[in-house]
C-alpha positions, -999 to 999 in steps of 0.1 A, spaced: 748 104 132 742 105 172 721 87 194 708 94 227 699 72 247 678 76 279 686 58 314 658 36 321 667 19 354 649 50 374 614 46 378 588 65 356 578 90 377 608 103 378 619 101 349 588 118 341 595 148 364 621 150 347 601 166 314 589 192 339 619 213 346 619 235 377 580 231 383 586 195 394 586 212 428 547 219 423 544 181 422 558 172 455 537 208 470 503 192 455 512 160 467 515 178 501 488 196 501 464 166 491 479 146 518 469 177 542 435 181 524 432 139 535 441 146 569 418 174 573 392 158 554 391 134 589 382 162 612 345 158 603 346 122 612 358 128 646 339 154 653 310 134 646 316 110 672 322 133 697 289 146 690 271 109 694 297 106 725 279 135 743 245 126 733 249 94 746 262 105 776 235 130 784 204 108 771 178 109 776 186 147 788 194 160 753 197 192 766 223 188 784 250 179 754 255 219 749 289 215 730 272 198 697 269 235 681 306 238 686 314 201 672 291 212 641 312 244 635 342 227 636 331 199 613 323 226 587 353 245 590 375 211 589 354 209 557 360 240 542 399 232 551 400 199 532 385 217 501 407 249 502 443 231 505 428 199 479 419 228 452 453 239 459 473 207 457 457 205 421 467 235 407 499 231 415 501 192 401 481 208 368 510 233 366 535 204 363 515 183 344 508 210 318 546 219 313 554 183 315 535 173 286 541 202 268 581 195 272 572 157 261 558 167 229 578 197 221 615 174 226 595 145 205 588 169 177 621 184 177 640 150 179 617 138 148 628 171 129 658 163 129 661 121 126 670 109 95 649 105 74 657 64 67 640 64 109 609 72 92 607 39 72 607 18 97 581 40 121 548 49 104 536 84 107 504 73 127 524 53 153 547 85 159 516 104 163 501 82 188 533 82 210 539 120 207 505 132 214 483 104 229 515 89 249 521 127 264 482 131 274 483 96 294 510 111 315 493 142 323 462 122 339 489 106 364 512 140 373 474 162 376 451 136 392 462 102 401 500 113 418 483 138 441 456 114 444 474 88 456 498 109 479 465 116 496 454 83 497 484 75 514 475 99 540 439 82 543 453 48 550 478 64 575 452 82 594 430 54 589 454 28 603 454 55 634 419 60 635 409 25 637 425 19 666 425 50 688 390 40 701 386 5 701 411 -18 689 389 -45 679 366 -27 660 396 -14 640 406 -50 629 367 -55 619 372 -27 597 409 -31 586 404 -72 578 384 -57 543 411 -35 536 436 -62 539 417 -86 514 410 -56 489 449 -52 490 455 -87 480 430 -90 451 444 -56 435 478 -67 436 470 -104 421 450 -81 397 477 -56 387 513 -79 391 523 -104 367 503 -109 341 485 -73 348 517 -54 344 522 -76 309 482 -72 295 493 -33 300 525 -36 274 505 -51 253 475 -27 257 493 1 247 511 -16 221 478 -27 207 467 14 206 495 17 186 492 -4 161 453 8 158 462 44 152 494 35 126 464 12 109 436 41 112 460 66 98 474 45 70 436 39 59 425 73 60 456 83 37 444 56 13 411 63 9 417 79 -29 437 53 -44 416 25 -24 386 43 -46 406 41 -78 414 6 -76 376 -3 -61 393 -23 -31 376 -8 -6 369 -42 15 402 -53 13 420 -24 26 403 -21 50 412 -56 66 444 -44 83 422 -18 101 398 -43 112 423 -68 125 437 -42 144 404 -33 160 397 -68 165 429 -76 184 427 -48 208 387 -57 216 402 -92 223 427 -81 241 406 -52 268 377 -82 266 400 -114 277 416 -92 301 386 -77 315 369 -113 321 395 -138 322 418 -120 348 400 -93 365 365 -102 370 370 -124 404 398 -104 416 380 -73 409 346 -83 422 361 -95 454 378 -65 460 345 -44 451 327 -69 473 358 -66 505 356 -30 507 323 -26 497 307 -47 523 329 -36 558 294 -40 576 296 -77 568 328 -74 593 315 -47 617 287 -59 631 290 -90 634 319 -80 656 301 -54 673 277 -84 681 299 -102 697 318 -78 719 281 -62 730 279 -83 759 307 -82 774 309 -43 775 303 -24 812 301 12 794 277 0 763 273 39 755 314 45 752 309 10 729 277 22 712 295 59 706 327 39 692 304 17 671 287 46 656 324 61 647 333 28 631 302 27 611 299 64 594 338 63 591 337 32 573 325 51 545 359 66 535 376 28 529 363 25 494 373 56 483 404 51 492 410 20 477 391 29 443 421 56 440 448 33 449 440 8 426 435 36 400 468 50 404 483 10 402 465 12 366 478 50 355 515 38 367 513 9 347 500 31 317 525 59 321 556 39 325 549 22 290 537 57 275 573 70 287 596 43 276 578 54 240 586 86 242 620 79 253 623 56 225 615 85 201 644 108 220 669 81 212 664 81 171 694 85 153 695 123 141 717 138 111 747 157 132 764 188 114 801 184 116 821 210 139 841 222 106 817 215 77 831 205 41 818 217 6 816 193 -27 840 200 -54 816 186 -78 787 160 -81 807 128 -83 799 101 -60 817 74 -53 814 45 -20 847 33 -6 844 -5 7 807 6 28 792 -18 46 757 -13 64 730 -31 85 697 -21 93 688 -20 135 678 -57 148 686 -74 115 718 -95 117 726 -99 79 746 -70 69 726 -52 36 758 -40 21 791 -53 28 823 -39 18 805 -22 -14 831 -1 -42 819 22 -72 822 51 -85 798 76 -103 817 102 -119 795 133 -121 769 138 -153 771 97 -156 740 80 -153 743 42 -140 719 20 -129 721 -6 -97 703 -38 -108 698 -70 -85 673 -87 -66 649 -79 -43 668 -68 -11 701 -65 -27 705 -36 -12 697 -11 -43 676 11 -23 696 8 7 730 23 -17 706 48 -28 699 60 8 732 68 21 739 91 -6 715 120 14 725 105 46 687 86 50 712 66 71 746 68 77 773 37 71 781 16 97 818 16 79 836 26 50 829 59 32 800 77 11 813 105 -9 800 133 -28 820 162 -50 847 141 -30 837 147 2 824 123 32 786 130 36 791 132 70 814 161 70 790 180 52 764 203 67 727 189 66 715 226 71 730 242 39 727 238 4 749 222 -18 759 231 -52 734 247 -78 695 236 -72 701 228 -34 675 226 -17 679 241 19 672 224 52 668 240 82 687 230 114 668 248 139 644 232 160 606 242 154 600 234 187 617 242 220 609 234 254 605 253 278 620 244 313 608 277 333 
C-alpha cells in the first residue's frame, strides 16, 4: 500500500497552480492584464485634473480652456482601455481556475477510487464530499477573481503611491496617512488569531456537512425507531458550533478592527481638508493648489476600493490555503498497489504469520505478533472483547488495510502480491483498476 505525500512548505498558491497544468500561464497573463487594466483605469483621473488645471487657469474666460474636448476623449478612451484588457485578464484567470478545479476534483476522485477501503472508516462520506467539491469551488473564487484582483490592486497602490505625490507632496501624505491605518487594522484583523479562527472555520464546514449527510442517510431508520429529536442533536451541535464560531469571530475580533478600517479609508476627507486648510494660506499660485486639491479629492475615491479587494484577497488566501492542505490530505490516502508480478491463490486457506498492526495516530498496536490458521472450508470464529482487534483481523484479509508487519495469506499467497484488479478463484467479484476520472493537464 503507497502513500503520497504532498510538499507543503511552498505556499498555496502555488501549489495550487500546480492543479492547473500548462494554463497556469493564463494566471500570471490575467494577473498582467488586471494590473494594466489598474494602470489604465488612472488615466481618467489625470485627465480630470488637467481639465480643472486649464479651467482654472483661464477663469473667468472659460472659453479660452479649448483642450477640455481633447482631455474628455482621452478620459473615455483610457476608459474603454481599462475595461477591454480587465475583461481579458479574467478570462484568462477563469481558464485556469476552471481546469484547476476540475484537475482538484478529478485527482481527489481518482485517489478515493482507489484508497482502501479501511480509509473510508475513519473519513465519513460527507466530509470527503465537502473537501472534494466545496474545497475545489473555494479555490476557484481566488485563481478567477481575487488573484487577478489583487495583482491589480497592487498596481493601484503603486500608481497611487506615485500619484499622491507627483503634484503635491503633502496632500499625498493627507491621503496616504488613511491608507496607512487601514493597513494596520487588516493585518491585526487577519494575523494571529485571524489566520487560526480560519482553520477552525473550515474545519467547522466540515464537520457540518459529515453531520448533514449522515442525517439525511438516516432519516428511514430514525423513522422506524421514532427518534427523530435525538438524531438530530449531532446535526444541531454542529450548526450551533459553527454560528458560535462566524458570530464570536465577527464581534469579538473584527468589529473594532474592521470598523476602523471602514472608518480610515472611508473618511480620507477627514485628512484632506483639514490639510488643504492649513497649507491654503501659505500658497502664491492658489489655482495650481486649488487644481491639485481638486485631483486629491475625486481621486481619493479609488482608496477604498482598493483596500476592500486587498483585504478580500487576505480572507480568500486564508480560505484556500486550508481548502488545499484538504485536498492534499486526500491525495496522500493510502491506496491498494497491484504488485509488478502479480500472484494467484492455490486455494481458499488463510492463514496470518506473526502480523502486527496499528491504526494511524493511535499508539497501542491493535494486533501484535498475531498466528492462525484457517484451512480452507473451516469455519472459525474470533471471540474477545471490544477492541480486541476481531474486526481489525477480519480487515486485512481483503486488504481494507495492509499489515504494518508480518504476513496475511490467502490460497498461500501474501495479499499484497495479489492483484486488486482481478478476480480470484470461483465467485470473484471483479474490481476495476482504472481510474474513472483523469485529469486533464492541456
Amino acid at each position: 500500500m503507497e502513500k503520497d505525500v504532498s510538499p507543503k512548505k511552498r505556499g498555496a498558491v502555488a501549489r495550487l497552480l500546480d492543479f492547473a497544468g500548462p494554463r497556469k500561464a493564463l494566471t500570471y497573463l490575467g494577473c498582467a492584464l488586471s494590473a494594466a487594466s489598474m494602470l489604465a483605469g488612472f488615466g481618467p483621473y489625470v485627465c480630470i485634473w488637467l481639465v480643472a488645471r486649464d479651467l482654472i487657469a483661464a477663469a473667468p474666460d472659460w472659453s479660452a480652456a479649448t483642450g477640455i474636448a481633447a482631455y474628455g476623449w482621452w478620459a473615455l478612451a483610457f476608459g474603454a482601455l481599462s475595461i477591454a484588457l480587465y475583461f481579458a485578464g479574467l478570462m484568462c484567470t477563469h481558464l485556469a481556475a476552471f481546469r484547476c478545479a476540475s484537475n482538484m476534483r478529478k485527482r481527489a476522485v481518482e485517489r478515493l477510487m482507489h484508497a482502501s477501503l479501511g480509509y473510508f472508516d475513519s473519513h465519513a462520506s460527507g466530509a470527503l464530499r465537502r473537501v472534494v467539491d466545496g474545497c475545489a469551488a473555494e479555490t476557484e473564487g481566488l485563481l478567477a477573481h481575487k488573484l487577478p484582483d489583487t495583482a491589480g490592486s497592487i498596481a493601484m497602490v503603486v500608481g497611487m503611491l506615485a500619484l499622491f505625490f507627483a503634484f503635491d507632496w503633502r496632500l499625498g501624505l493627507a491621503c496616504l496617512a488613511p491608507v496607512v491605518l487601514s493597513v494596520c487594522c487588516m493585518a491585526r484583523m487577519m494575523s494571529g488569531r485571524g489566520m487560526e479562527f480560519m482553520s477552525r472555520y473550515m474545519e467547522s464546514l466540515v464537520k457540518m456537512n459529515k453531520a448533514g449527510t449522515e442525517y439525511v442517510r438516516g432519516i428511514p431508520v430514525v423513522k422506524v425507531f421514532q427518534q427523530t429529536v435525538y438524531s438530530f442533536k449531532a446535526f444541531h451541535d454542529a450548526i450551533r458550533e459553527f454560528t458560535v464560531l462566524a458570530q464570536d469571530y465577527a464581534i469579538k475580533w473584527c468589529q473594532v478592527p474592521q470598523s476602523l478600517s471602514l472608518t480610515f479609508i472611508n473618511g480620507v476627507a477627514l485628512f484632506l481638508v483639514p490639510t488643504a486648510i492649513l497649507l491654503a494660506p501659505g500658497e502664491g499660485d492658489f489655482g495650481s493648489f486649488l487644481a491639485n486639491f481638486a485631483f486629491y479629492a475625486i481621486f481619493s475615491a479609488v482608496i477604498p476600493t482598493a483596500m476592500t479587494r486587498v483585504m478580500f484577497m487576505s480572507e480568500a488566501a486564508q480560505s484556500a490555503a486550508d481548502a488545499i492542505t484538504r485536498v492534499e490530505d486526500v491525495l496522500a490516502a493510502p491506496v491498494i498497489s497491484a504488485p509488478e508480478h502479480p500472484k494467484a491463490p492455490d486455494g481458499n486457506s488463510v492463514v496470518f504469520d506473526d502480523v502486527s498492526f496499528a491504526y494511524e495516530g493511535t499508539d497501542a498496536p491493535a494486533l501484535s505478533h498475531v498466528s492462525f490458521e484457517v484451512p480452507a472450508g473451516a469455519t472459525v470464529a474470533l471471540v474477545g472483547p471490544s477492541g480486541g482487534g476481531k474486526t481489525t483481523a477480519a480487515s486485512l484479509v481483503p486488504r481494507f488495510w495492509d499489515a504494518d508487519g508480518g504476513r496475511v495469506l490467502v490460497g498461500g499467497v501474501d495479499v499484497r502480491e495479489m492483484d486488486p484488479a482481478r478476480p480470484h478463484g470461483p465467485g470473484g467479484v471483479r474490481v476495476s483498476g482504472e481510474p474513472a476520472v483523469q485529469a486533464d493537464d492541456s
